[in-house]
C-alpha positions as CSV (number, residue, x, y, z in Angstrom):
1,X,-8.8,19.1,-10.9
2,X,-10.8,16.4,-8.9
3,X,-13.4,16.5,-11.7
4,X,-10.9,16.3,-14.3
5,X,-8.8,13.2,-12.9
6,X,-12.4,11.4,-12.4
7,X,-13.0,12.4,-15.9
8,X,-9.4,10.5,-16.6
9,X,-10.3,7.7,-14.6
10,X,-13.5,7.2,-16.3
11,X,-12.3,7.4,-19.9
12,X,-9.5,5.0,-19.0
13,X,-11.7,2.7,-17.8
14,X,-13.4,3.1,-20.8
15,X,-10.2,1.3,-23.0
16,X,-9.1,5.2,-24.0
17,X,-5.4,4.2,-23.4
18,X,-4.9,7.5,-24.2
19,X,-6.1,9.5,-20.8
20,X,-3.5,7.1,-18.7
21,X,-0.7,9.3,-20.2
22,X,-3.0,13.0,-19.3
23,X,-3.7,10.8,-15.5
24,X,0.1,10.0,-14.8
25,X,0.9,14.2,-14.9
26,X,-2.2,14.4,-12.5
27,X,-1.7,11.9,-10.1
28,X,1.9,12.0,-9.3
29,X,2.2,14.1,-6.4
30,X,-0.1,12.1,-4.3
31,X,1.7,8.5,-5.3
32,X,5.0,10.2,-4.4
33,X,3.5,11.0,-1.1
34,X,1.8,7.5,-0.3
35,X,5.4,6.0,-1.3
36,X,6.9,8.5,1.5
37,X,4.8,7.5,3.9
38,X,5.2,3.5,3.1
39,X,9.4,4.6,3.1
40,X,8.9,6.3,6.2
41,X,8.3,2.9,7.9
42,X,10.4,0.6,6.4
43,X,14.3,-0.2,8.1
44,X,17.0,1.9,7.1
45,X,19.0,1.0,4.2
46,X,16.1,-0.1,2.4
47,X,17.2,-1.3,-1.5
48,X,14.0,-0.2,-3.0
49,X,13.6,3.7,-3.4
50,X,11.1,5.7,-3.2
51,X,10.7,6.4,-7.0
52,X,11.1,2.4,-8.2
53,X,8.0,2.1,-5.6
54,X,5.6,5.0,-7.6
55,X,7.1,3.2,-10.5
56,X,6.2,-0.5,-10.1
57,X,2.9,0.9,-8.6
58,X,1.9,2.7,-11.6
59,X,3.0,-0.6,-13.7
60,X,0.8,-2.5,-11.8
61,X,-2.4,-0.3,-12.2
62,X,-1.6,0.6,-15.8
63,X,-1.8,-3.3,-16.1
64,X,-4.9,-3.6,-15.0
65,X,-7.9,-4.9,-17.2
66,X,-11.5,-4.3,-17.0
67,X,-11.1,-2.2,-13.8
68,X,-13.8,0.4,-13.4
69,X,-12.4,3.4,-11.2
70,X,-15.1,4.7,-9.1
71,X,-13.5,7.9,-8.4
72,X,-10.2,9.7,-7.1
73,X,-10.6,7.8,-3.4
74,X,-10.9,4.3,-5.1
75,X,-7.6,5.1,-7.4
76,X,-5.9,5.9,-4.6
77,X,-7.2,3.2,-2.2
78,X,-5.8,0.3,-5.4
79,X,-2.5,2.5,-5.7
80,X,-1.8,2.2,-1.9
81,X,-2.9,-1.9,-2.0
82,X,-0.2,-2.2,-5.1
83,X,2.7,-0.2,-3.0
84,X,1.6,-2.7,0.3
85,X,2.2,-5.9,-2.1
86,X,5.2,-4.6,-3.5
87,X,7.1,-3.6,0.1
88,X,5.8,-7.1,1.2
89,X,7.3,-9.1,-1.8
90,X,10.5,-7.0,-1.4
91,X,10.6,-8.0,2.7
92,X,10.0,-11.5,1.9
93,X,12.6,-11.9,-0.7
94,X,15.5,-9.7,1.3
95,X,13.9,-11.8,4.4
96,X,14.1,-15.1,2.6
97,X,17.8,-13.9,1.6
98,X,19.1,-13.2,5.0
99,X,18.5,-16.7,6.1
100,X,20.3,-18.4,3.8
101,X,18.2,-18.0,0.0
102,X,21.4,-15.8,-1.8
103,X,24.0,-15.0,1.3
104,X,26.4,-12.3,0.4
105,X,29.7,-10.8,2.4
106,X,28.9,-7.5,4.1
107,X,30.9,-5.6,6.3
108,X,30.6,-4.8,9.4
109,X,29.9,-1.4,9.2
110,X,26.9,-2.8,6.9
111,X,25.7,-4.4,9.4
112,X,24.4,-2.0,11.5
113,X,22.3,-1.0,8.4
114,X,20.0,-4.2,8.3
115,X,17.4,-4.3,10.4
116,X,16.3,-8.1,10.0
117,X,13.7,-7.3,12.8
118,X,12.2,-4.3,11.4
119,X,11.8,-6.6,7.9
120,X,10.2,-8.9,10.0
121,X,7.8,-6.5,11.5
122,X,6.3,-6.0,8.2
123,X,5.9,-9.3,7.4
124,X,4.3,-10.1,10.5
125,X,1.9,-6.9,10.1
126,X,0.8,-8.2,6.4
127,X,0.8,-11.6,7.6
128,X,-1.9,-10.1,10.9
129,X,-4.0,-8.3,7.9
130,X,-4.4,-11.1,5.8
131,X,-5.7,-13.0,8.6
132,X,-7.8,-9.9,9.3
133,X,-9.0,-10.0,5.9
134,X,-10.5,-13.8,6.2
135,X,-12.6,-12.6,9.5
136,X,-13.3,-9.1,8.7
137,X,-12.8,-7.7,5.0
138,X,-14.0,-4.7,5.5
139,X,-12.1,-3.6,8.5
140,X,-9.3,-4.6,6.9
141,X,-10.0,-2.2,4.0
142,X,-10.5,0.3,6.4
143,X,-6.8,-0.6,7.7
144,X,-5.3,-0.2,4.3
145,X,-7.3,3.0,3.2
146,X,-6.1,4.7,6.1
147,X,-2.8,3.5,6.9
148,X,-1.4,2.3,3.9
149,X,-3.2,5.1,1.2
150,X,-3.6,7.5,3.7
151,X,-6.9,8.2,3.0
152,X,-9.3,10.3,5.5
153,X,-12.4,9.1,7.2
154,X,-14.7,10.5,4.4
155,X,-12.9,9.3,1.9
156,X,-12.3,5.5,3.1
157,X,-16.5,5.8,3.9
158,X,-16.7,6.8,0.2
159,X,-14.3,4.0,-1.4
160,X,-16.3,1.1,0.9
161,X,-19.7,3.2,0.1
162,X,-20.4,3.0,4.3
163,X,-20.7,5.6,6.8
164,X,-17.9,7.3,8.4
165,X,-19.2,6.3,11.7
166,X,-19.0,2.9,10.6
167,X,-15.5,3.3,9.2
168,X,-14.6,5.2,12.6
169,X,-15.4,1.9,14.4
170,X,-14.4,-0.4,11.5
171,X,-10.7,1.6,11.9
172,X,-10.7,1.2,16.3
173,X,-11.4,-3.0,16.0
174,X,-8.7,-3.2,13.6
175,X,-6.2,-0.9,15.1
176,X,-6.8,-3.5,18.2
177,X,-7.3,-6.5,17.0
178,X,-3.9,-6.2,14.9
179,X,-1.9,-5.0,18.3
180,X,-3.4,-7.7,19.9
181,X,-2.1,-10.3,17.0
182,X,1.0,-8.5,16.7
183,X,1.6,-8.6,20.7
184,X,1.1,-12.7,20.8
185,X,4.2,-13.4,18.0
C-alpha cells in the first residue's frame, strides 16, 4: 500500500492527472484523521466541519503545480500545512467578525457556544510559529510535522531528510520556545 500510494504520488507529480483520482481512495483515512485531530482542538461550535476541512485540503493539494512528492511522509507533512492555513484563515475571519467585520444577533443560549478566546488561542499559536519560522525554519517544520500532521519522529526526520535525534531536539526548543511566546501575550 505504502509502495503503491508512492507510486501514486510519483506519477502525479509526473502531470498523470489520472493517479490523483486512484490517490484520493488511498489517502483518505489518514486526511480524515489529521482533520480530527486539528477539530479536536478548535472551540466548540466550530462552523467548519470536519469533512469541508479534508475537502478544502484536498483542493488545495490537487491545485498544486510542479510539486514533486517525495514520499507518503512529505504528502502528509503539505496536507497537514494546507489544514493549519485553512483553520487559521477561518479563525481570523470568524475573529475579525466578532469584533465588529459582519455582527449578527445571537442568542443567549449561543453564546455560551463561542469561545472568542479559544479562536484567539489559535491565532496567537500561528502567529508564535510564523515568528518561529523567521528564526528557526526547521524547528518550525518539526512543530507542524508533529503536531499539526501528526507525523512520528522517523517520519518528520525523513520529510526534513535529518536525524531523528536532531528532530527530537528540534521538536523540545520549539515546544519551549512557543510556551514561552505564548506565556508573554
Amino acid at each position: 500500500m505504502q509502495q503503491n500510494l508512492t507510486n501514486l504520488l510519483e506519477a502525479w507529480s509526473n502531470g498523470k492527472q489520472e493517479a490523483l483520482d486512484e490517490l484520493l481512495p488511498l489517502v483518505y483515512t489518514e486526511l480524515r484523521k489529521m482533520a480530527k485531530r486539528f477539530m479536536n482542538n478548535q472551540p466548540s461550535g466550530h462552523t467548519l466541519q470536519t469533512t469541508a476541512l479534508i475537502h478544502e485540503a484536498y483542493l488545495k493539494l490537487a491545485d498544486q503545480r510542479n510539486k514533486q512528492w517525495q514520499n507518503r511522509a512529505h504528502f502528509f507533512a503539505v496536507a497537514g500545512r494546507a489544514m493549519r492555513q485553512i483553520l487559521v484563515d477561518h479563525a481570523r475571519t470568524r475573529y475579525r467578525d466578532k469584533r465588529g467585520g459582519k455582527t449578527k444577533i445571537i442568542s443567549l443560549d449561543q453564546i455560551a457556544e463561542i469561545s472568542t478566546e479559544r479562536v484567539a488561542q489559535f491565532v496567537a499559536l500561528d502567529e508564535a510559529l510564523n515568528e518561529l519560522e523567521k528564526l528557526e525554519e526547521r524547528k518550525c517544520r518539526v512543530v507542524e510535522l508533529r503536531y499539526f500532521s501528526g507525523l512520528n519522529i522517523e517520519e518528520t526526520a525523513e520529510v526534513l531528510k535529518v536525524s531523528p535525534e536532531t528532530v527530537q531536539r528540534d521538536w523540545r526548543f520549539a515546544r519551549t520556545w512557543l510556551m514561552r511566546q505564548l506565556s508573554n501575550q
